[in-house]
C-alpha positions, 0 to 999 in steps of 0.5 A: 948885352945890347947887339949892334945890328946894321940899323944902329948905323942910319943916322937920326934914328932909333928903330923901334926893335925888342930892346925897345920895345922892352925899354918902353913897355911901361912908357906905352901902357902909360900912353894906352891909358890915356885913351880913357877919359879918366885916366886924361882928367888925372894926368892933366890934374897932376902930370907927375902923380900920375906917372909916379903910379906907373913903373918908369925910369927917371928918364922917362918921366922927366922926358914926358913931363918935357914932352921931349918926344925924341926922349921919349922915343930913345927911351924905348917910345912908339910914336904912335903910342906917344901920340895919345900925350900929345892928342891929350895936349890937344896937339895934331900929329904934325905939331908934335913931331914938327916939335921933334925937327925943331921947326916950325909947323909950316917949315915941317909941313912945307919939307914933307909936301916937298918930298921930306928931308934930304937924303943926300950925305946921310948914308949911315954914321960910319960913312958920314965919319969917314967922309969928315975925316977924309975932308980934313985931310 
C-alpha cells in the first residue's frame, strides 16, 4: 500500500522519496552505466538492446526511448541520474529539462534568469480544486 504524504499534494511535481527510489532503482543503474564509454557506444548502437539487458518495466523503456523525462521521473527517475541520457545525447542540462516545460531553450532560460516560474495559485492540488469549484459558483 502507497502512503499519501502531504507532498503528493504540491502540483507538478513528484518527490523523489522511497517509493521512488525503488520505483526506478534499475532506470538509475541503466543511467549510471552510461558513464562508461562502452556501455554510451552500445546504447547508441542499438538504444532498445541495450535496455532489453536491464530490469525495467515497459513503461520505463518506452519513456526513455521517447526521452520523455518527465516519464522517466514519474517512473521513479532521478534528474541527476537521467542527466547521463541526455549528456549521451550530447544535451546540456537545460535543453533536457527546457524539454520537460515544454518550451524553448531561450523561453526556459529567460523564466529561470527572471526568477522561475510563478508561484501564485500553486498551493497544492486540493487548494487549486477547491479554488475552481468555488469560481463556478
Amino acid at each position: 500500500m502507497t502512503v499519501l504524504h502531504d507532498y503528493h499534494d504540491i502540483p507538478g511535481t513528484t518527490v523523489f522519496d522511497g517509493v521512488q527510489c525503488r520505483r526506478g532503482y534499475h532506470l538509475n543503474q541503466f543511467c549510471v552505466s552510461l558513464m562508461g564509454p562502452a556501455n554510451r557506444e552500445r546504447f547508441k548502437a542499438d538504444e532498445k538492446a541495450f535496455l532489453d539487458e536491464w530490469p525495467l518495466t515497459e513503461a520505463q523503456k518506452t519513456a526513455v526511448l521517447k526521452r520523455d523525462y518527465n516519464g522517466m521521473i514519474a517512473e521513479g527517475g532521478n534528474i541527476y541520474f537521467l542527466a547521463k541520457i541526455g549528456a549521451t545525447d550530447s544535451k546540456s542540462f537545460v535543453q533536457i529539462v527546457s524539454t520537460m516545460t515544454g518550451m524553448t531553450v531561450p523561453d526556459y532560460t529567460a523564466m529561470m534568469v527572471g526568477g522561475g516560474r510563478s508561484t501564485q495559485r500553486q498551493l497544492s492540488k486540493r487548494q487549486n480544486a477547491l479554488a475552481a469549484d468555488e469560481s463556478e459558483r
